[in-house]
C-alpha positions in Angstrom: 0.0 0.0 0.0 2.9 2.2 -0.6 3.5 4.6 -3.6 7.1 5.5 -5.0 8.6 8.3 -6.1 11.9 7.4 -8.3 14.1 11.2 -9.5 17.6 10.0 -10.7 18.1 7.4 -13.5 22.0 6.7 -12.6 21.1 6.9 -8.6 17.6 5.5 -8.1 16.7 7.3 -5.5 13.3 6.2 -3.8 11.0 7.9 -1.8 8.1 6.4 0.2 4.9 8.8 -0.8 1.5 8.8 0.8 -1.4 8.2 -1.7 -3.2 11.5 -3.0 -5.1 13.0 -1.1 -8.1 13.0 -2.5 -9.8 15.8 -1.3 -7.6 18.9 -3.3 -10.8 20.5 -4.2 -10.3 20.1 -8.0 -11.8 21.7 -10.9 -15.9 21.8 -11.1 -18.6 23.3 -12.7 -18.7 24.7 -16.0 -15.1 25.3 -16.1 -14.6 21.1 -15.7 -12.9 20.1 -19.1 -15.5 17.4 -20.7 -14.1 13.9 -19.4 -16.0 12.3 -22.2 -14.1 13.7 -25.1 -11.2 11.6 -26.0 -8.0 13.4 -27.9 -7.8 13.6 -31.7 -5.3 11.6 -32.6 -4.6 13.9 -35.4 -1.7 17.0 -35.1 -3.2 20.2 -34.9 -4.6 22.0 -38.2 -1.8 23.9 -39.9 1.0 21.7 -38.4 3.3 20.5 -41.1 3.2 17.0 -42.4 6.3 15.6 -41.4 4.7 16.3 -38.1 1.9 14.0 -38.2 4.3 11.0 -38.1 5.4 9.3 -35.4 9.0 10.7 -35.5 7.9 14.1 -37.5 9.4 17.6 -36.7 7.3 20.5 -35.3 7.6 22.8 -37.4 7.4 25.6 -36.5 8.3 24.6 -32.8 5.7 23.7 -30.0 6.5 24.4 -26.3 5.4 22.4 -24.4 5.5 22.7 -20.3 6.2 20.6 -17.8 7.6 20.0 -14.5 10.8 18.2 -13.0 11.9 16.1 -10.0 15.6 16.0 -9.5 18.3 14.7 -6.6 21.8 15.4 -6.0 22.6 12.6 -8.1 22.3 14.9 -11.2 25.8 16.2 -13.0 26.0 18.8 -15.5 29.0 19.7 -17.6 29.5 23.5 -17.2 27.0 26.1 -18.6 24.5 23.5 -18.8 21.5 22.7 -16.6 18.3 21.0 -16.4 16.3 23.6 -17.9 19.2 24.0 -20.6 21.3 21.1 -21.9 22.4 18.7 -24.6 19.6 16.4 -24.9 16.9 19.2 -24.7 18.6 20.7 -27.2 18.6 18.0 -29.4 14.4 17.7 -29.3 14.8 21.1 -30.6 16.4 20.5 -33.4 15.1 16.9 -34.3 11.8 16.5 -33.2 10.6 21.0 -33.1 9.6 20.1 -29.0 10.9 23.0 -27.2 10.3 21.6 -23.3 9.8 24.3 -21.0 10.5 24.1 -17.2 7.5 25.5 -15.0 9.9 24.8 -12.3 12.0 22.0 -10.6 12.5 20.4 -7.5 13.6 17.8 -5.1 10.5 17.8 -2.8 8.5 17.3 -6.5 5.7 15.6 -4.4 4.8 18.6 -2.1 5.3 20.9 -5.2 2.9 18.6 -7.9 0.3 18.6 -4.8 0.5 22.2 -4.4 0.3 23.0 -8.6 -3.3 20.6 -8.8 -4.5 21.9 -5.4 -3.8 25.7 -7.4 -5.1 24.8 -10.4 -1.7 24.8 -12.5 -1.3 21.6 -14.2 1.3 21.9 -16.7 1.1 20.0 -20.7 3.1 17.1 -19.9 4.1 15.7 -16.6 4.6 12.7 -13.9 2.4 11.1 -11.8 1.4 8.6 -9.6 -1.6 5.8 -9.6 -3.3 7.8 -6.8 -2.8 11.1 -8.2 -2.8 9.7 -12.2 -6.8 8.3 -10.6 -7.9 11.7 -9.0 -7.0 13.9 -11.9 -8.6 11.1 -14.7 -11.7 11.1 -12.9 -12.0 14.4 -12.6 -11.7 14.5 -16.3 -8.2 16.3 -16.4 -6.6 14.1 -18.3 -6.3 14.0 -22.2 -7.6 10.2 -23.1 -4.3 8.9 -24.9 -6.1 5.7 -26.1 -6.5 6.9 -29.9 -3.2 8.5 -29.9 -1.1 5.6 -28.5 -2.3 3.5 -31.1 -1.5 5.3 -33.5 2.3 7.5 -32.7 3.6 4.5 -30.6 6.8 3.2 -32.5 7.3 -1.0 -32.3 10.4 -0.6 -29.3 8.1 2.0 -27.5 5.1 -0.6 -27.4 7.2 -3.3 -26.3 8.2 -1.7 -23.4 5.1 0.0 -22.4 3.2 -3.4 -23.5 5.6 -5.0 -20.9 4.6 -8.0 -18.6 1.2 -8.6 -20.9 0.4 -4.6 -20.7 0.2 -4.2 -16.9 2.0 -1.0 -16.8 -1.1 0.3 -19.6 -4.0 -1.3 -17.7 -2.6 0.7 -14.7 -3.2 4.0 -16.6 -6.1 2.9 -17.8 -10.0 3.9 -16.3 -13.0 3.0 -17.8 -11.7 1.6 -20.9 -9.8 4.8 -21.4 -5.9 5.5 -21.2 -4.5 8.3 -19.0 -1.3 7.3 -18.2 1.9 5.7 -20.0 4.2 3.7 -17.7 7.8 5.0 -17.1 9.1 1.8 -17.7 12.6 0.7 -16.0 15.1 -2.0 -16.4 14.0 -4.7 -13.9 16.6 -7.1 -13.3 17.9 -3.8 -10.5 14.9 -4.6 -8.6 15.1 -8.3 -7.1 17.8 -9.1 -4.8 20.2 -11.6 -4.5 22.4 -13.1 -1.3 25.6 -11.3 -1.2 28.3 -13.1 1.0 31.8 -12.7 2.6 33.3 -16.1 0.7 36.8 -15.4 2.9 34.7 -15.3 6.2 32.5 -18.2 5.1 36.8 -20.0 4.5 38.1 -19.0 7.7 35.0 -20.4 9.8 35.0 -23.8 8.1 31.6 -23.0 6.7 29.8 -24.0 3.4 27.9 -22.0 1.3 24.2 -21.6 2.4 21.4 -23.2 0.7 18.9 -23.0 3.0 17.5 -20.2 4.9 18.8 -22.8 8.2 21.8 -22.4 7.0 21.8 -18.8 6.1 20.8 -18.2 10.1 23.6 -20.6 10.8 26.2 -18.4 9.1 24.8 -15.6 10.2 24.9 -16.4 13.7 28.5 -18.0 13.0 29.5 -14.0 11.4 28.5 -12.0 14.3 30.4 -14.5 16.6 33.1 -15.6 15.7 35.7 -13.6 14.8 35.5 -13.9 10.9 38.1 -11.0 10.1 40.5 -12.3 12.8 41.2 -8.7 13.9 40.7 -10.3 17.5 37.6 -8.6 18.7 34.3 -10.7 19.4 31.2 -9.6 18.0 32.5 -6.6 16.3 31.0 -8.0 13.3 27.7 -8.9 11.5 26.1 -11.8 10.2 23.3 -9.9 8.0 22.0 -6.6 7.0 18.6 -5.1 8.0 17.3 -1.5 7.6 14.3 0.6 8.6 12.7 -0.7 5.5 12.5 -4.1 6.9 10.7 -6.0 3.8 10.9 -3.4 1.0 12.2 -4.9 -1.6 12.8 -1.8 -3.6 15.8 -0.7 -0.8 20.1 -2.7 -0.5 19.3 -4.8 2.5 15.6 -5.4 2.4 14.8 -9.0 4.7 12.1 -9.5 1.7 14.4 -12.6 0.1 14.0 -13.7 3.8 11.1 -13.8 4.5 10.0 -14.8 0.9 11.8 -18.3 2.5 8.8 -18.9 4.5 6.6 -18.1 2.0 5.8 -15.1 3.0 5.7 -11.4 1.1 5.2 -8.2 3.0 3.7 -5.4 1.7 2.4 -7.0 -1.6 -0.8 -8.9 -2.6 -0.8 -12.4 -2.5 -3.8 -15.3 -3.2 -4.6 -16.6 -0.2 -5.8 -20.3 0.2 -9.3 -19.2 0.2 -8.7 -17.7 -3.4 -9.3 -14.3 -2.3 -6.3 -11.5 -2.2 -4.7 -10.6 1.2 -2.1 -8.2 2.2 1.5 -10.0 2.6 2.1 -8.0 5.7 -0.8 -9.8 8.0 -0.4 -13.2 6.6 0.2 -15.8 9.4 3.7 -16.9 7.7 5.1 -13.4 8.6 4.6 -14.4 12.4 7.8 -17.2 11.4 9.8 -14.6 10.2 9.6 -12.3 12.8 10.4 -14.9 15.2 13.6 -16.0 13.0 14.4 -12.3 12.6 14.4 -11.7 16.8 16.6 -15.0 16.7 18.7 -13.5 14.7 18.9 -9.5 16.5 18.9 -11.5 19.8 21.9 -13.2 19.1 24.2 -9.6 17.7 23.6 -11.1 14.1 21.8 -7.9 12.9 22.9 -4.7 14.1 21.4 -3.0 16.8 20.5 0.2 15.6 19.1 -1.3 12.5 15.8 0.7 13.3 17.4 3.7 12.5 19.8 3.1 9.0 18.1 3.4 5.7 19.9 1.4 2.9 22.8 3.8 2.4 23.7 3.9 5.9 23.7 0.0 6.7 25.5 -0.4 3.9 28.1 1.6 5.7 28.8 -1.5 7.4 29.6 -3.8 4.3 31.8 -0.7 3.2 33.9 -1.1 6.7 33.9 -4.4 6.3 32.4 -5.6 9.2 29.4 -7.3 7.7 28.9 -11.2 6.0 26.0 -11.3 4.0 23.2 -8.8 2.8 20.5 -9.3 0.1 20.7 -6.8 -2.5 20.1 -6.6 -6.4 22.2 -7.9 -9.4 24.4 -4.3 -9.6 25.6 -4.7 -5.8 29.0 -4.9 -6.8 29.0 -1.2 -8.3 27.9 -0.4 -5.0 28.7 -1.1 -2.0 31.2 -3.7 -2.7 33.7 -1.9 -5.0 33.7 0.4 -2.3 34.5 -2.2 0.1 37.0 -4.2 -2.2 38.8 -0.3 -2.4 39.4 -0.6 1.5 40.0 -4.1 1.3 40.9 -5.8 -1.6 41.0 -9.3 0.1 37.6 -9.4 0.6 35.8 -12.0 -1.4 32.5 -11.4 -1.9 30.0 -14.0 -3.8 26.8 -14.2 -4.9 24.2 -16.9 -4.4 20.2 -17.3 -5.6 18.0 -16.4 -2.5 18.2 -19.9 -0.3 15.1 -21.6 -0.2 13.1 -21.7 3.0 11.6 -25.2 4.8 9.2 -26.3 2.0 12.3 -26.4 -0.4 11.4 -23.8 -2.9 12.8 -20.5 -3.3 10.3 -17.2 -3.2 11.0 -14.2 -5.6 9.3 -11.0 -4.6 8.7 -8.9 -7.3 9.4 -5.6 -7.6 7.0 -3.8 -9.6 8.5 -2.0 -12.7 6.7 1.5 -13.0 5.3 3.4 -10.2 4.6 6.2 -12.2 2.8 7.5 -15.6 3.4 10.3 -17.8 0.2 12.5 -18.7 -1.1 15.3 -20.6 -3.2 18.1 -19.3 -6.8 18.0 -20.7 -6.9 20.6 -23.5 -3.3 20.9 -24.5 -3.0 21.4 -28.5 -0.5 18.5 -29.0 -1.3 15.3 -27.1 0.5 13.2 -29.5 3.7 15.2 -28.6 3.5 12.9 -25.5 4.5 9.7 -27.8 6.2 11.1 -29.9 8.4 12.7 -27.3 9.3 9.0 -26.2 9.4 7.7 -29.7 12.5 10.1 -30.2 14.1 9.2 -27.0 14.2 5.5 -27.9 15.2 6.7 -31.5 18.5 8.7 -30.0 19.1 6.4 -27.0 18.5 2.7 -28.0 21.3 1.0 -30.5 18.4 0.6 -33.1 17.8 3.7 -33.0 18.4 6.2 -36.3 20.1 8.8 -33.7 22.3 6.0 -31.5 25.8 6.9 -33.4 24.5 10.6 -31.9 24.0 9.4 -28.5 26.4 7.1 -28.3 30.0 9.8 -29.3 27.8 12.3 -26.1 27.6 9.9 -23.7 31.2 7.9 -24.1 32.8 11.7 -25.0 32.1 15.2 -23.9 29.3 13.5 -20.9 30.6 10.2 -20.3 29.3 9.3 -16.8 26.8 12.1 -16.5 23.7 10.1 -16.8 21.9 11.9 -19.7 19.0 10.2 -18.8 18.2 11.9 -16.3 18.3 15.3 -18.9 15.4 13.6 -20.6 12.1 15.1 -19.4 10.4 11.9 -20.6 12.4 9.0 -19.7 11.9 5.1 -20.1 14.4 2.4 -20.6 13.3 -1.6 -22.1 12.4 -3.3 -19.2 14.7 -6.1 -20.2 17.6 -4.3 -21.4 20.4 -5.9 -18.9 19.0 -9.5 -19.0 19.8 -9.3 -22.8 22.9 -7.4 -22.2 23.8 -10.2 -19.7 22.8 -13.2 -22.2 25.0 -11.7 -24.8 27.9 -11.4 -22.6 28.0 -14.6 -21.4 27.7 -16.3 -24.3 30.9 -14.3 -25.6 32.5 -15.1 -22.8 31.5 -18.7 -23.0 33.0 -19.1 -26.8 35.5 -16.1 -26.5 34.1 -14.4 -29.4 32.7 -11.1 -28.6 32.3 -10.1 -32.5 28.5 -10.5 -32.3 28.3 -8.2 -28.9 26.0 -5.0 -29.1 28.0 -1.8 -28.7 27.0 -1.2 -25.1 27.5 -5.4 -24.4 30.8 -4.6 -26.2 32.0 -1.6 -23.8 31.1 -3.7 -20.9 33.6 -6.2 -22.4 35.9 -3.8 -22.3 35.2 -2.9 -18.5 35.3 -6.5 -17.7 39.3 -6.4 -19.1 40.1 -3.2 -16.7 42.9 -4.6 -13.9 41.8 -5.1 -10.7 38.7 -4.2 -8.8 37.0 -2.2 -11.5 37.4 -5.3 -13.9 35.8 -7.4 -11.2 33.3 -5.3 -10.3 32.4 -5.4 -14.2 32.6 -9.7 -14.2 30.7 -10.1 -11.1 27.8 -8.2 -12.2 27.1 -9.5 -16.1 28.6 -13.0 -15.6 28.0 -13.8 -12.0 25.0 -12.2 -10.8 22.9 -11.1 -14.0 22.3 -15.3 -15.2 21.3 -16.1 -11.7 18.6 -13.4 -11.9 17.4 -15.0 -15.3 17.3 -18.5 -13.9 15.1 -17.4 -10.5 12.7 -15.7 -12.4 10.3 -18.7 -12.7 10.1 -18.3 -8.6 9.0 -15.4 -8.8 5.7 -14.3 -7.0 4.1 -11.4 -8.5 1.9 -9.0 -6.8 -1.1 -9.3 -7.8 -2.9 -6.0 -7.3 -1.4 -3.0 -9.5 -4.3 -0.6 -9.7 -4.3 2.8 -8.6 -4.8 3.0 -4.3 -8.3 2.5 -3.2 -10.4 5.2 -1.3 -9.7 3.4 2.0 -5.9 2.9 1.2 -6.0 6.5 0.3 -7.4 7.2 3.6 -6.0 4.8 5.7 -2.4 4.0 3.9 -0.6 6.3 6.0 -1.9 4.7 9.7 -1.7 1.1 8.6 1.7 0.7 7.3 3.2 2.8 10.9 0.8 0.1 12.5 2.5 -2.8 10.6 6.2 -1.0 10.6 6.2 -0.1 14.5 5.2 -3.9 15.5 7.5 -5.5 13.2 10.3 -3.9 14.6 9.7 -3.9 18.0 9.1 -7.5 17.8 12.6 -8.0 15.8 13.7 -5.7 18.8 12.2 -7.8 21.4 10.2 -4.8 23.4 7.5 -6.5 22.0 6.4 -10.7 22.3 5.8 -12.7 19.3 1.7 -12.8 20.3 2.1 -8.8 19.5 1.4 -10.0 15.6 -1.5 -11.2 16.2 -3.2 -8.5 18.3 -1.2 -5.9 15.5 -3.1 -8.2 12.6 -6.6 -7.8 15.0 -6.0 -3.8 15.1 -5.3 -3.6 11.3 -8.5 -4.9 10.1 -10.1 -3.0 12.7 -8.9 -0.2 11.9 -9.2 -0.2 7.9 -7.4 -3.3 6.9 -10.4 -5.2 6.5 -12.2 -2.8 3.8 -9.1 -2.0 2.1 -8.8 -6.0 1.4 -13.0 -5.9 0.7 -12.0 -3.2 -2.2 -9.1 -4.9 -3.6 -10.8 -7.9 -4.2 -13.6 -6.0 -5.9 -11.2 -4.5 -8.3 -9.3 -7.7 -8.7 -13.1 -9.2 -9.4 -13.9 -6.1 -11.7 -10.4 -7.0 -14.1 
């Protein structure tokens, strides 16, 4: 019941949003646009011809507002900005879109609230499910349907039309689409079991396969002197953060507790059929209890409660941690870090362990949290797809423009992320799995003559001397297949619509409910019975109607 907010494309910085509110005291009246009126999929009159295809030039030029989320994570080269650089420039002069900053910010949430709550909406912008729901039903949004059909190039389709079309049904209300998906590579969202192979070496212990044996070696980490520096327990078996379960954060427990069958904060089918919320299912009670085992005995750190990702993984940076779930790209960070302060450390990687049944569990991350819209009565609609046809056309190595891209981004702004200059940005969903499968098959036959050009310059990476090299192997030939072979485990959540009037309402006081008892318990202020009385209060409380509308949307797909 949680809605993200993602700014950076290099950093992937998340933020944890509250739904919408839904009371903003929109538009009504007679100055309500007419929500019944869907947009002509046609260019408007006196626009040129070349403009009327999917990859056409403006001309003359369109502006076009919108606004932008950013986070310290963006780099300019000098003279350049976000309201002024290379890759607006270039819309300019391919595509006739001059994109026009209403303003910027990295507290975009508070600002997008306050702009609908004023009444500013800009052309073209980013949303959320709860916010992409209000402003659709109060007929503020241009119906795309028509257009997407037909300005949507083949690669933009596929990606938008990713995972049979969930990321479109999501923007889609009555039959009518609102909303495209910002679609993201998703092999960066599950996470893998990261360990300390030297630690596991000097204890006489064998790589974990079960989630016994991952508490084993845990337990074994925090105990008994694994970095022989001749301090007990000044080390840790495995990483935990405030996030607990997320699976979207370095460190999440969600690969733990997936063990037992169990998936916090996602929908699951019950045994009665129906959906239930992960978080209140009686297999969480296990985890908890092994989790406590686990904190009772020094294995997690103590101050867990209070480190988000970036400062538990502080820890694995000091060395002083064993093992920690965290996505495919871990290496890049924090272990190169860590292999930079010691490069003895010998870090592996290992699919998540399975749990007592003998099956693994996959959480799923899902792959867009957010949709791109257009204001109800902007001239251009179809600037919205085209905009993105263009970006897949400059940035993709099919693409007419890549030889373009490709000199920026490995010359003049090598490193600086110029996706994140993009005002519309998606990437294939897929894109590293099939950068993965190509490398290891080169790598395989030693023949990298067939490789794409970015496969090929991570071939090159992979050749770099020392750490950087390995960082480079660990990721593409270690890491990336395991992801491809665990993906049949993975368990999906099941609802992906837009937050329900009661989750709107009652999001904010049911997930502190469900955080504050999970940790406690971990903590041990609280007994193990706690979960059930928690469970009791949530359903009191609003649980039990949020689950009553679920259902009826899942019933109404």
């Amino acid at each position: 019941m949680k809605t993200k907010w993602r700014t950076g494309v290099s950093a992937l910085t998340v933020v944890v949003l509250a739904a919408a509110a839904s009371g903003c005291g929109l538009w009504s009246g007679s100055a309500e646009p007419d929500p019944g009126k869907p947009a002509d999929p046609s260019p408007a009159p006196g626009d040129s011809a070349a403009a009327r295809e999917p990859l056409g030039k403006y001309d003359p030029p369109i502006d076009i507002t919108t606004v932008r989320a950013f986070d310290d994570s963006f780099k300019f080269v000098e003279g350049e900005s976000l309201d002024d650089n290379i890759v607006l420039k270039l819309y300019r002069e391919d595509m006739g879109i001059v994109w026009k900053n209403q303003w910027s910010a990295k507290n975009y949430v508070e600002k997008l609230n306050l702009a609908i709550a004023s009444k500013n909406l800009p052309d073209i912008f980013m949303v959320d499910a709860g916010q992409l729901k209000e402003l659709s039903e109060a007929g503020l949004l241009e119906d795309l349907t028509a257009i997407y059909e037909q300005y949507a190039t083949p690669p933009v389709k596929e990606s938008l039309g990713y995972q049979n079309g969930i990321g479109l049904k999501m923007g889609t209300f009555k039959g009518k689409l609102y909303g495209l998906p910002e679609t993201r590579d998703t092999a960066g969202k599950g996470n893998l079991l990261w360990i300390r192979k030297d630690w596991l070496d000097r204890l006489g212990l064998a790589v974990p396969k079960t989630i016994d044996d991952v508490i084993a070696v845990a337990k074994a980490f925090a105990a008994n002197d694994p970095d022989r520096n001749g301090q007990a327990k000044d080390t840790l078996g495995l990483m935990a953060t405030n996030g607990l379960f997320d699976s979207s954060g370095l460190g999440a427990l969600d690969g733990f507790a997936a063990a037992y069958g169990a998936y916090p904060g996602k929908w699951v089918r019950t045994a009665s059929g129906d959906l239930g919320y992960g978080s209140v299912q009686p297999e969480v009670k296990t985890v908890l209890e092994k989790a406590h085992e686990l904190y009772a005995s020094g294995a997690l750190n103590k101050e867990f409660a209070l480190k988000d990702g970036g400062k538990a993984n502080e820890d694995v940076i000091a060395g002083k941690l064993g093992m920690f779930y965290a996505p495919f790209w871990a290496p890049y960070w924090p272990i190169k870090d860590a292999l930079t302060k010691d490069p003895t450390a010998d870090w592996i990687v290992v699919p998540p362990p399975s749990g007592p049944s003998g099956e693994i569990g996959v959480p799923e991350v899902q792959f867009t949290f957010h949709w791109f819209v257009v204001r109800k009565g902007f001239k251009h609609p179809e600037a919205i797809v085209k905009a993105l046809n263009y970006w897949y056309d400059l940035s993709l190595e099919n693409g007419s423009r890549y030889a373009k891209f490709s000199e920026l981004d490995q010359g003049k702004y090598k490193g600086m992320g110029l996706g994140n200059y993009s005002t519309l940005y998606i990437s294939p969903p897929d894109i590293s799995m099939k950068n993965a499968d190509q490398l290891l098959s080169a790598h395989k036959s030693g023949d990298p003559s067939k490789l794409t050009p970015s496969a090929k310059k991570i071939w090159e990476d992979m050749k770099i001397p020392g750490v950087e090299g390995w960082t480079h192997q660990k990721v593409w030939l270690d890491a990336a297949p395991i992801v491809k072979r665990i993906k049949p485990n993975v368990v999906v959540d099941e609802f992906y619509g837009a937050p329900t009037k009661t989750m709107a309402e009652k999001s904010a006081a049911l997930g502190k409910l469900i955080n504050e008892t999970f940790t406690k318990i971990i903590m041990g202020d609280k007994p193990i019975g706690e979960f059930d009385a928690m469970v009791a209060k949530w359903k009191e409380i609003g649980g039990d109607q949020v689950t009553k509308e679920v259902n009826e949307w899942a019933k109404s797909r």
